[in-house]
C-alpha positions, 0 to 999 in steps of 0.5 A, a space after each residue: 218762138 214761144 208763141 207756138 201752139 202745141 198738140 196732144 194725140 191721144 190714141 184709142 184701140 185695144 188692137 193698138 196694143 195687142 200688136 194688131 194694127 200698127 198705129 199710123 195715124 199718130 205720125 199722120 197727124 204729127 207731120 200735119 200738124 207740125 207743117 202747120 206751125 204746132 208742136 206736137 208734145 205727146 202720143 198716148 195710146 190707151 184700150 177701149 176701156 172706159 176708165 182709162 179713157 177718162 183718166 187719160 183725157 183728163 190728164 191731158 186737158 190738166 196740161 191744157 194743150 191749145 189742141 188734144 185729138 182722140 183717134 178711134 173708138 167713135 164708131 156703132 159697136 159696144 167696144 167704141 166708147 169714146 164719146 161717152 168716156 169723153 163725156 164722163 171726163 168733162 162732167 157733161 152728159 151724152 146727147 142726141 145731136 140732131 146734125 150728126 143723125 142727119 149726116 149718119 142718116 144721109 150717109 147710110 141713104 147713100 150707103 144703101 142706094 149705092 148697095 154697101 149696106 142691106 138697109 138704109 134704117 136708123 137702127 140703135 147701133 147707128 143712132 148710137 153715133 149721134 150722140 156727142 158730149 153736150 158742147 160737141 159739133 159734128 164734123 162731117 165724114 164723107 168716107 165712114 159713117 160717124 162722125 168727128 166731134 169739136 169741143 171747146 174745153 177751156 183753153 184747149 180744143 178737143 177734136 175726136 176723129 174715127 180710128 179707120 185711117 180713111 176717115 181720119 184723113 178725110 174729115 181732117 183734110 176736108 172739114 178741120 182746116 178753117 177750125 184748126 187755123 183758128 186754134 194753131 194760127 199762122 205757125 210756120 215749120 221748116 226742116 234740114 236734112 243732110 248726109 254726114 261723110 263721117 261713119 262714126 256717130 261717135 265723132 259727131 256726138 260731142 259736136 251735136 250736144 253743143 250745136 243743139 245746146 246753143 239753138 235751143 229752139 232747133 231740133 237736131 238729130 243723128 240718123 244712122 242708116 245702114 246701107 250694105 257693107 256702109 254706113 250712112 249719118 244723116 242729120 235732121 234739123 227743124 223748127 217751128 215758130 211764127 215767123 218764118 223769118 225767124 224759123 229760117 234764120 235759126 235753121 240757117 246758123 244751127 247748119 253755120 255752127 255745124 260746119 264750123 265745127 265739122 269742116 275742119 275734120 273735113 267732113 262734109 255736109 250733104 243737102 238731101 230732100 226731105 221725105 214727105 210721104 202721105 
């Protein structure tokens, strides 16, 4: 299965850190991306701050990901520096691109017309919008008024999206699925879970090294959950790969060793849905 694609998430905000907002749209991403075939390798959450921003696009472009997304920091105001960070990172210059100001404009027309903004004007701050990396194409943001952008760099894709989760979601929703297929392919993603009848983490953490140990290409983790005066274990198992057949097949002697091993003890596994929440 080492023909998966694999994702880096870069995080954008200086209210991310101080504790302000909670940063949900790195675990959005990750479930999407992973139920389409990639691997998600990295989160990195970094402040408004121009240099830092730089510095860190740059590490992860060095890594060369199939596709790293930048979240936040694209929107009017002087503290939203993404693109021109981006920009420095790349060595290339900020420019007015002509399709982007169209959309800022359409969108503030209808912005105005629906009576949500005092003025339907091109101001600086809004132009400011439509300036992308040299290289950027605009992607269309049916909810905000700025922008996503998609870069060619190399081997990897570089996909900017708004901070404002709404904005987020539309724009990867509606405007990225036929370019993201074209950078992930046809990955496939499939996940397990199960409840332990055993109490004890303990028990089963021997027997977990060496199930994972033997399916290296299958991710299995132990969850504890308290529930009142019980305790409940469930066990996560997933995997990615081209071909479902393969995912399928490895998922299914990953859960055939397990009972091997646990069956013996007597202690069963559980099928429960799995979660899927937006």
């Amino acid at each position: 299965m080492s023909e998966v694609r694999w994702a880096e998430i870069l995080t954008i905000g200086t209210e991310i850190l101080l504790g302000d907002v909670l940063d949900t749209n790195s675990q959005w991403l990750s479930r999407r991306l992973v139920r389409m075939g990639a691997s998600v390798r990295r989160h990195v959450t970094v402040g408004d701050d121009e240099r830092e921003i730089v510095t860190e696009v740059r590490h992860a472009l060095s890594r060369a990901p199939d596709l790293l997304i930048t979240t936040g920091g694209l929107g009017p105001t002087d503290d939203d520096r993404t693109l021109s960070a981006v920009a420095q990172a790349l060595n290339v210059p900020l420019i007015l691109n002509e399709e982007a100001l169209k959309m800022i404009a359409q969108r503030y027309k209808e912005l105005f017309e629906s009576g949500a903004v005092d003025s339907p004007e091109m101001t600086p701050s809004r132009t400011k919008m439509a300036y992308l990396p040299a290289g950027g194409e605009p992607l269309l943001n049916q909810v905000g008024t700025a922008p996503g952008v998609w870069l060619a760099v190399g081997k990897t894709t570089l996909v900017c999206l708004p901070g404002v989760p709404a904005e987020l979601k539309d724009i990867f929703t509606n405007a990225l699925p036929p370019l993201l297929k074209s950078v992930l392919g046809t990955g496939y993603y499939s996940e397990r879970l199960y409840e332990v009848t055993c109490k004890d983490e303990s028990v089963l953490s021997s027997i977990l090294k060496e199930v994972a140990s033997a399916h290296p290409d299958v991710y299995l983790k132990s969850k504890v959950r308290p529930f009142g005066t019980s305790v409940r274990i469930r066990l996560f198992l997933s995997a990615s790969g081209v071909r479902p057949e393969d995912v399928e097949q490895s998922l299914r002697q990953t859960v055939d060793d397990l009972l091997v091993q646990l069956e013996p003890m007597g202690i069963l596994l559980i099928p429960i849905p799995t979660d899927d929440e937006e």
